[in-house]
N, C-alpha and C positions, 0 to 999 in steps of 0.2 A: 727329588733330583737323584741322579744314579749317582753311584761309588767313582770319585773323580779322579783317585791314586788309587789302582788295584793290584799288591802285593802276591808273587806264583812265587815259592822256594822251591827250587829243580834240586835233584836228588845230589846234584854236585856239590849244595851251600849255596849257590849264587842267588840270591834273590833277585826279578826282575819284577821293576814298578812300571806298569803300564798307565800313563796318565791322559784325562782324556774329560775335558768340561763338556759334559752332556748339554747338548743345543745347539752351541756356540760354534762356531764354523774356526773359529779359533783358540788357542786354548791362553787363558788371561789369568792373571792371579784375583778370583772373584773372594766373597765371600767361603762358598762351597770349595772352594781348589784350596784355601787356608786351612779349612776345617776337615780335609778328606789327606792335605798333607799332616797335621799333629795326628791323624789318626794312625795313619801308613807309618811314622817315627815311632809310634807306639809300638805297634805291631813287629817293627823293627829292635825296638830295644828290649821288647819283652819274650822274643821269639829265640828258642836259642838255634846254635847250628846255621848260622846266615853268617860265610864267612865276607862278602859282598854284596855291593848292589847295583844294580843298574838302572839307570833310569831312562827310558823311552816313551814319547807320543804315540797316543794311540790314532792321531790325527794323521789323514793320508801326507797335507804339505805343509805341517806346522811342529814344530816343538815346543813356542812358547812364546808369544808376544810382550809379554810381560803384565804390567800393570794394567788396570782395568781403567781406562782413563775418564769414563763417564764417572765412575764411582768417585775418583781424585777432582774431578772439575766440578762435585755440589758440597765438596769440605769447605767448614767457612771458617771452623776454629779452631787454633792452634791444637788443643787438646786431641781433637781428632785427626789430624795431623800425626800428630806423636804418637798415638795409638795403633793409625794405620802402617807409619814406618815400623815402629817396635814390632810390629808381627812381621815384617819380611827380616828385620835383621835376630829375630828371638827363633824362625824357622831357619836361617840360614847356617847362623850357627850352628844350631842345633847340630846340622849335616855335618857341616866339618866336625866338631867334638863326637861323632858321633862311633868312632873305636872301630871300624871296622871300613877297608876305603870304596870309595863311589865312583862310579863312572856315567857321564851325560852322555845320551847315544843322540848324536843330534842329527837332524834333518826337516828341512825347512826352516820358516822361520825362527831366529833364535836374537830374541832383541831385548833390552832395556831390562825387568824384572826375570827376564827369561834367560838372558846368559851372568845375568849376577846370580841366580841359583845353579848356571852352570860351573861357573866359576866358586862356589862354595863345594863343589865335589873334586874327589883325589885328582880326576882327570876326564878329558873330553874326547870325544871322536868322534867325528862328524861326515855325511856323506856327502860327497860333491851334485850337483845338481843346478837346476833354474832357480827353482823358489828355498833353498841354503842360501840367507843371509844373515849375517851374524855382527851384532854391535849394538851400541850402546847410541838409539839415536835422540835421548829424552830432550838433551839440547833443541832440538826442534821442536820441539811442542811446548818450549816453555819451563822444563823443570832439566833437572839433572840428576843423575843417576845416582842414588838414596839409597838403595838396597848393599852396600858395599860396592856398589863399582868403581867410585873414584877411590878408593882404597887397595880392592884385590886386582884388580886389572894393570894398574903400573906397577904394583909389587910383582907381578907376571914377568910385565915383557916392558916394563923403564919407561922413557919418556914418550917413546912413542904411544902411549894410552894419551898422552896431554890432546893430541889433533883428533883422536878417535872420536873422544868424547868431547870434545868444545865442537867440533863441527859435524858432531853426532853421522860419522862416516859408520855404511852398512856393506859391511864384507862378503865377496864370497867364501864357500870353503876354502878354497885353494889359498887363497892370501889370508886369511886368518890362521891356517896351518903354516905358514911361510914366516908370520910374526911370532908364533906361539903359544899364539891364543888357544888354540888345537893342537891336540897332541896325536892324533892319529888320523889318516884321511883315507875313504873307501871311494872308489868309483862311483856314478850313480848307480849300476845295476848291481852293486855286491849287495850281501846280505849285512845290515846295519847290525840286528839285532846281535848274529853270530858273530863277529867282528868285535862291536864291545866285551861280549861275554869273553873272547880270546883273551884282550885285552886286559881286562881287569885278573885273567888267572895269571899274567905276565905283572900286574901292579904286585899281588897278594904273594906271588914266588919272590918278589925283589928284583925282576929282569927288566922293567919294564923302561927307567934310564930314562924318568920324564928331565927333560931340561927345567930346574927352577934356578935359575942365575941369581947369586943377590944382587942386587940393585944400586946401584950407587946412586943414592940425590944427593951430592953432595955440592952439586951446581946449582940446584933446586932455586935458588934465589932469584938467580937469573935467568934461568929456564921460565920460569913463571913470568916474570916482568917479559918477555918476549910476548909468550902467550898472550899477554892483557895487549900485548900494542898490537899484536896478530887480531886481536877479538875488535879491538875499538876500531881498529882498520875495517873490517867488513864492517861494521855498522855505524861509520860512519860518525866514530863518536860517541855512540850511546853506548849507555854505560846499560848490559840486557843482563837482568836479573841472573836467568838461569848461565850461561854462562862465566857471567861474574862470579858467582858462587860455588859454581864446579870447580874452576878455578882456585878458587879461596879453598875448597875443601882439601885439594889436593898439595897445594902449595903448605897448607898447615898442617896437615892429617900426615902428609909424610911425611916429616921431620918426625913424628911420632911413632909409637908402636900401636898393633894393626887395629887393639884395641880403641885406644885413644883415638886414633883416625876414624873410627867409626861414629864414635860419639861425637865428633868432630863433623862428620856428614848428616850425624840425624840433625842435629840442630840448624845446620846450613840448609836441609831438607825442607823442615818445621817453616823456616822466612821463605821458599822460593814458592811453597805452593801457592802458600796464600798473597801472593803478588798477583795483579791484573793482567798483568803479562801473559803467565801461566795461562790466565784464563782465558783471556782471548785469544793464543796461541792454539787450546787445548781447541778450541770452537771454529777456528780455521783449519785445523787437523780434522775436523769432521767436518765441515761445509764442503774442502776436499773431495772426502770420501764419495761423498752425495754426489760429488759432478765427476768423479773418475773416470764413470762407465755412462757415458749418453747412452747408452742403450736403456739403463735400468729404471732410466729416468721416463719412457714411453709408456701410456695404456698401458696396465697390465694386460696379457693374453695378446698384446697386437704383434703382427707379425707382417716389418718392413716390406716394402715392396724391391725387390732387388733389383738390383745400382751395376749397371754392365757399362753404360758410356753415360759421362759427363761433357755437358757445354757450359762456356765461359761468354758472355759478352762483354766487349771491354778489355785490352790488353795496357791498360793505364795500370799507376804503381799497384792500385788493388785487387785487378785482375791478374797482375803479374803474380802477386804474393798468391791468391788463393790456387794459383796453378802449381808454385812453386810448392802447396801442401796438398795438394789430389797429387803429384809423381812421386813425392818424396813418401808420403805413408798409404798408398794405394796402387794398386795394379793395374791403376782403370785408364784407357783411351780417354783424354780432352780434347775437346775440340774449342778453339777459340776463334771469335769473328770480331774482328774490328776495320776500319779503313785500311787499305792496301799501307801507306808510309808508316803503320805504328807496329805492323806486325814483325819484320826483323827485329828492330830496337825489341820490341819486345819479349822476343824469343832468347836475342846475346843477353837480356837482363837475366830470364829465369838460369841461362846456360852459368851466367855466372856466380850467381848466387848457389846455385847447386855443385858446383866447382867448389867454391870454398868447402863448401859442407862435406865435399869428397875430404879433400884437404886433411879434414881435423876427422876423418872415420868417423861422420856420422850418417853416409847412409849406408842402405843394405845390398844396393847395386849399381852399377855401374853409372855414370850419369849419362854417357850413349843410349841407354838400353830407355832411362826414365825419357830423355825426348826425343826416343823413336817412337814413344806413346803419344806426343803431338802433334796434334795437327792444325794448321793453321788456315783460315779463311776469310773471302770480306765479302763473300753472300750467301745469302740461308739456301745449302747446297742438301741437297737429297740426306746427308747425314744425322742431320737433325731428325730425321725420321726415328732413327736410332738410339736417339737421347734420352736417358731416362730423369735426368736432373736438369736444369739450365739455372744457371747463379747468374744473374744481371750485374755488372760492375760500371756501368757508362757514367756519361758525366753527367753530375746533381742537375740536372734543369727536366721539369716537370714535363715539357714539349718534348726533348727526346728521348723520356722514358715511355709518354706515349707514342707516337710514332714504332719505336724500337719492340714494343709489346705487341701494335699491330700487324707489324709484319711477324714476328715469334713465333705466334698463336697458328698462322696460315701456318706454318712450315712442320711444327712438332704433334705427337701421337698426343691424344686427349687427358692420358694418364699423365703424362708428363708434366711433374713437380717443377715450380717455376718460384726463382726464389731471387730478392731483390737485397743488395747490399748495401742498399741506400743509409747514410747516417744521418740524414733530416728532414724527407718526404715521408709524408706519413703512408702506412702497406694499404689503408683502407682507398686513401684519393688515389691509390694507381690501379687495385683491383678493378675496376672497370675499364680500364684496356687491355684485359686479359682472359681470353675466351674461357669458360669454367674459372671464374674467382675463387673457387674454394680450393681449388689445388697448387693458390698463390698465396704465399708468406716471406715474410721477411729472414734474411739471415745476416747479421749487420757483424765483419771483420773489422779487425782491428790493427793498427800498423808500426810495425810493418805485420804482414799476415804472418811471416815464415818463425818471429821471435815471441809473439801474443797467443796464448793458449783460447782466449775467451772468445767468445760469440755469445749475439744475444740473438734469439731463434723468437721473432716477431710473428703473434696472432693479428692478423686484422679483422675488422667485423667478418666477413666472410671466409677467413682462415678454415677449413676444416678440422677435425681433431688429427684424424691419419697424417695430414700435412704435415704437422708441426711433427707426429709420430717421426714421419719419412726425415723430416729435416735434423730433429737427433740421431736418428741412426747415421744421417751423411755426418753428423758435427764425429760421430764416434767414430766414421771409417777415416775422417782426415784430422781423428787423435785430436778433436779441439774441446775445449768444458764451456758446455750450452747454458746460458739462463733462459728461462723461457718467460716472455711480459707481452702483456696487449700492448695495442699500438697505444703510440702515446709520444710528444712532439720530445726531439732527443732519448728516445725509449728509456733505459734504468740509467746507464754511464754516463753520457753526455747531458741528462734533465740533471743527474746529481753534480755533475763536475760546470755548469753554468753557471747556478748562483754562487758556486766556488769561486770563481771565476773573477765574480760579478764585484763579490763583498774584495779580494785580492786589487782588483783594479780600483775599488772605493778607498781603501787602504792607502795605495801609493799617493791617492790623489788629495787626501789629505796632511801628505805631507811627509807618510810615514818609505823610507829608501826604498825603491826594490831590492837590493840587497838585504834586509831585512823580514823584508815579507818574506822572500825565498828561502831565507835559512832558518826561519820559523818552520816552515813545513817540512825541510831538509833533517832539522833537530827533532821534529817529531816522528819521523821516519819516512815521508818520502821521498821516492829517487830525483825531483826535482821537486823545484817551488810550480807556483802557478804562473808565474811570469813566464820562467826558464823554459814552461813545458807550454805554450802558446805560441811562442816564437820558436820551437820544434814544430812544433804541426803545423806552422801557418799562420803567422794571425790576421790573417784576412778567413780563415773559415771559422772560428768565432764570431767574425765579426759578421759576415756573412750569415748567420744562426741569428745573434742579436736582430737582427735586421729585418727575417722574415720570420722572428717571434713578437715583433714590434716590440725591444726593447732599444731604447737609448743609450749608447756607451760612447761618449763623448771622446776620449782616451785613445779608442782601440780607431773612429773613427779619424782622428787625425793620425795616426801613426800608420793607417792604411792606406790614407790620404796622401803621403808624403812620399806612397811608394815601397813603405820599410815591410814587406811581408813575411821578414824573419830571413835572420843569418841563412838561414839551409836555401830558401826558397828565391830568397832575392836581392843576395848578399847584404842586406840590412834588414835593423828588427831591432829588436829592446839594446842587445848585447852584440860587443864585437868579437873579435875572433880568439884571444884570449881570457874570453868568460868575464869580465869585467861588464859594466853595463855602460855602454853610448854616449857618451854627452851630451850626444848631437839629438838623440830623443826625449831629455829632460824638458828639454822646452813645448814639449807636446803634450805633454800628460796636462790634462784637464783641471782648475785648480778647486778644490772644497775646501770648508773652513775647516782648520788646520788642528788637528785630531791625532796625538801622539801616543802609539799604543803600545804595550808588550810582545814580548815575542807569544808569550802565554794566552794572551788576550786574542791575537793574531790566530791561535792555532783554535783559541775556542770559538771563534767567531767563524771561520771557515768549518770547522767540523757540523755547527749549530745549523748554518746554510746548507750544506749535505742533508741532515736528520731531518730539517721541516721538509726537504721533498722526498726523502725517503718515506716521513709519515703519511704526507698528500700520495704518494704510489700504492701506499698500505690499503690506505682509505678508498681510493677507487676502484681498488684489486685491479692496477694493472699489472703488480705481483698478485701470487698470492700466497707468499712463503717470504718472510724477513731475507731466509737464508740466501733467496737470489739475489738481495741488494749488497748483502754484503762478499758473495763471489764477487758479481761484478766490481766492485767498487775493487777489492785487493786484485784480481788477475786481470783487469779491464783498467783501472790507473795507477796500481805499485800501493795501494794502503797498505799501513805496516803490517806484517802475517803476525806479528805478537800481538796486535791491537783487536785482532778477529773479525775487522769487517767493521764500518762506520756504526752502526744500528747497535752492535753488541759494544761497543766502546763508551759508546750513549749509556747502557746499558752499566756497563763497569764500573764507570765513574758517577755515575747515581744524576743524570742529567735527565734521560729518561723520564724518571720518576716528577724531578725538578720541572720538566717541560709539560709533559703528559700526565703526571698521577699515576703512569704503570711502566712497567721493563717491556720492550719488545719482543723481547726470548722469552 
């Protein structure tokens, strides 16, 4: 490995430390960046004539990510724990004690172990830009900032560190200098390097007039009880390790001195890693990563066929949504075709939805300009010649997806990717109404489209590889995160969330409340129970799946029976308009011998029904990576992001092993 801190003394005394983790596209606190930092302190204390330092990335758009999180997510022992913290707070210090004052030149990223070493130097200056973010976001991945952050950051700049770091907020320059985080701010195009170097001759003369206010906690008591009701508010109750604990450092550490406050965070450090949370938090922080960029996800070497116009069939709720995300993060002409009566409603739907979004400044142009790129139709008019994509969105029945294919195929160029949104016709029984099968595949949305990041990007037997290539790069141009699974009846989402389903509805009918079952899953972190979230969607389309997977659900059958297809759909369903549940639907529910469970029992009994169809996915390779079951399952039905995805939870809690003999990670 090369020199990772490389020390130049300019003939003024200014030392500049150019850092830079050889390989790594980021710079991380590795093994090497520990061992190339005590060396640079060395060289620093034993050097004379260095009346400063500076520190700067040698990295074009990073300064410093912090922690190297794969290395923290295989710690299993407290002792290595403590040994890994004791080296960022035994080098941190070091800095501050170190006689002689420092300055962080920042640009790019500056996060987590990366602005807790900024924050151990005299002072900061940072350059404004795109990829300048700066904050402490460990909160999100499960742990909480251990290297002194919950200590030096509110001795900074007061209570305001409390919201920074519990809801792990990442700043630009401009607002980071505006709280005080930053003491100097450059444009993007000035010179960083020259600018610090000013800087610090400004610390070393005494002119320099940093703002360090003391601090008053002397509210602290109360500040912190808000904090906790703020924390259990977004989670709904759960009581989440890491910022339980941040919290707890900070509430305790500062009634302290900064010492004490330290020792105060290693120990709080020492309990959060090794919590499950951490680690399935740390494993949905990389599952993430992995789906960020559909692109990176294609054949290596392939190279898209480009995407000039899009078509829609189908201007129902799900072709509304998928329009609503080709204008909103694309440039690109739609064209949509459905019967003459659905095309206005369909058009005032997208116009309104995209209004809101004006609304709250979340697009990037005008919403005149987005649906002067529509165009609308009810027959396959010469444009379609034009089309390089076509998404099918029509209604579930097998006859008019034939039909609707046969005419298709007459009308569009041979090349043209033909891709179906179906949620429970399998891609292989329609590829034979589609002239060239292999340049037909599945892309199955989720609803609504405009608030659901995920797609599942379906092979069918005759799926081509390019196909599926073509169909990541569209999930990348309209910003969605693709799994990719062969066909397969319910593909990953909907086969893992049925027996879910299946065992919730055997639950109630033994006796046990819906109210019950609901805030089992609720307490375990998701945004609704399984009841709650079927009478959202429908539950005639459940029921409707049941039915042509040939299973019997007795329950769903009579509550569909009676008319009740859920509050949204058909003003009746489990619950009425107050969130209560119905009275008037108790007497439907199907009776079994009478079975009184836990809410604990509840949550492992559904997790258990997820895990044997996620192994049976394994097994067939209709994945062929764990990692896709568990994207889908968190960004496809709200699984807790601290749990990591159902498979890795399995995993966590030693179920895995208990069911199978082995971990699926």
């Amino acid at each position: 490995m090369g020199k990772v801190f490389n020390l130049v003394r300019e003939e003024t005394g200014i030392g500049v430390i150019t850092f830079d983790v050889v390989g790594e596209k980021m710079n991380t606190w590795t093994e090497d960046a520990f061992s190339g930092f005590d060396q640079v302190m060395h060289e620093l204390e034993t050097t004379k004539g260095v009346r400063g330092v500076v520190f700067i990335s040698g990295k074009p758009e990073n300064f410093l990510a912090g922690a190297n999180l794969k290395l923290i997510s295989q710690i299993e022992s407290a002792d290595e724990v403590r040994g890994t913290i004791g080296l960022f707070h035994s080098s941190f210090n070091r800095l501050c004690a170190m006689g002689i004052p420092s300055v962080a030149a920042i640009h790019g990223h500056c996060l987590g172990g990366g602005l807790e070493f900024a924050l151990a130097c005299t002072g900061r200056i940072a350059k404004e830009g795109r990829t300048t973010l700066i904050g402490l976001p460990e909160c999100n991945v499960g742990l909480f900032p251990g290297a002194g952050g919950t200590q030096r950051l509110p001795r900074l700049i007061g209570y305001g560190a409390f919201e920074l770091i519990l809801k792990g907020t990442m700043l630009p320059a401009a607002k980071a200098h505006e709280m005080g985080i930053i003491d100097r701010l450059i444009p993007a195009n000035g010179d960083l390097l020259n600018a610090a170097k000013a800087f610090l001759e400004e610390i070393i003369a005494g002119e320099a007039s940093l703002k360090r206010p003391a601090q008053d906690f002397s509210q602290i008591d109360s500040v912190a009880e808000m904090a906790r009701a703020g924390i259990l508010k977004a989670t709904k109750g759960r009581e989440l390790p890491a910022p339980m604990l941040a919290l707890k450092s900070m509430h305790e550490g500062l009634k302290r001195s900064l010492a004490e406050g330290l020792e105060i965070e290693k120990r709080n450090f020492v309990e959060v890693v090794l919590t499950k949370e951490a680690k399935g938090s740390i494993n949905t922080f990389f599952i993430k990563g992995m789906t960020d960029r559909p692109q990176a996800m294609m054949t290596k070497g392939f190279v898209p066929k480009p995407v000039n116009h899009v078509a829609v069939l189908g201007f129902g709720t799900m072709g509304r949504g998928i329009i609503i995300d080709i204008l909103r993060n694309t440039q690109l002409p739609v064209l949509v075709k459905d019967i003459p009566e659905a095309l206005e409603p369909g058009k005032a739907f997208v116009r309104k939805i995209l209004d809101g979004m004006a609304e709250k400044k979340r697009l990037k142009e005008p919403v005149d300009v987005m649906m002067g790129r529509l165009s609308m139709t009810s027959d396959y008019i010469d444009a379609f010649k034009e089309t390089d994509i076509v998404i099918e969105a029509v209604f579930e029945e097998i006859g008019v997806k034939r039909q609707v294919y046969g005419e298709l195929s007459k009308c569009i160029r041979e090349d043209c990717i033909v891709a179906s949104n179906t949620s429970s016709i399998p891609i292989t029984s329609m590829a034979p109404f589609v002239l060239k099968p292999e340049r037909f595949g599945g892309i199955h949305f989720f609803s609504p489209v405009w608030l659901m990041q995920l797609v599942e990007v379906i092979r069918g037997e005759k799926t081509a590889q390019e196909t599926i290539d073509n169909l990541l790069n569209f999930a990348g141009l309209i910003r969605k995160r693709p799994i990719v699974c062969r066909d397969n009846a319910g593909f990953v989402v909907n086969a893992m969330l049925f027996p879910n389903l299946i065992n919730a509805l055997t639950y109630i009918e033994e006796g046990n409340a819906i109210e019950k079952v609901d805030r089992a899953m609720t307490r375990f972190g998701m945004p609704v129970g399984p009841i709650r979230l079927t009478d959202e969607v429908g539950i005639d389309i459940p029921y409707k799946a049941f039915v042509g997977m040939g299973i019997r659900q007795d329950t769903l059958k009579n509550v569909v029976g009676a008319g009740r297809l859920g509050l949204k759909k058909s003003g009746k369903g489990f619950f009425l308009k107050d969130g209560s549940v119905d009275p008037e639907v108790l007497p439907l529910i199907a009776k079994r011998s009478p079975h009184e469970r836990t809410e604990e029992g509840i949550q492992l009994g559904l997790l258990i029904a997820m895990i044997q169809v996620g192994k049976d996915l394994l097994d067939r390779k209709i994945v062929n990576d764990v990692r896709m079951i568990d994207v889908g399952i968190i960004w496809g039905l709200g699984f807790p992001a601290d749990k990591g995805g159902p498979m890795k939870w399995a995993d966590l809690i030693g179920l895995s092993k208990k069911l199978y003999g082995k971990n699926f990670y």
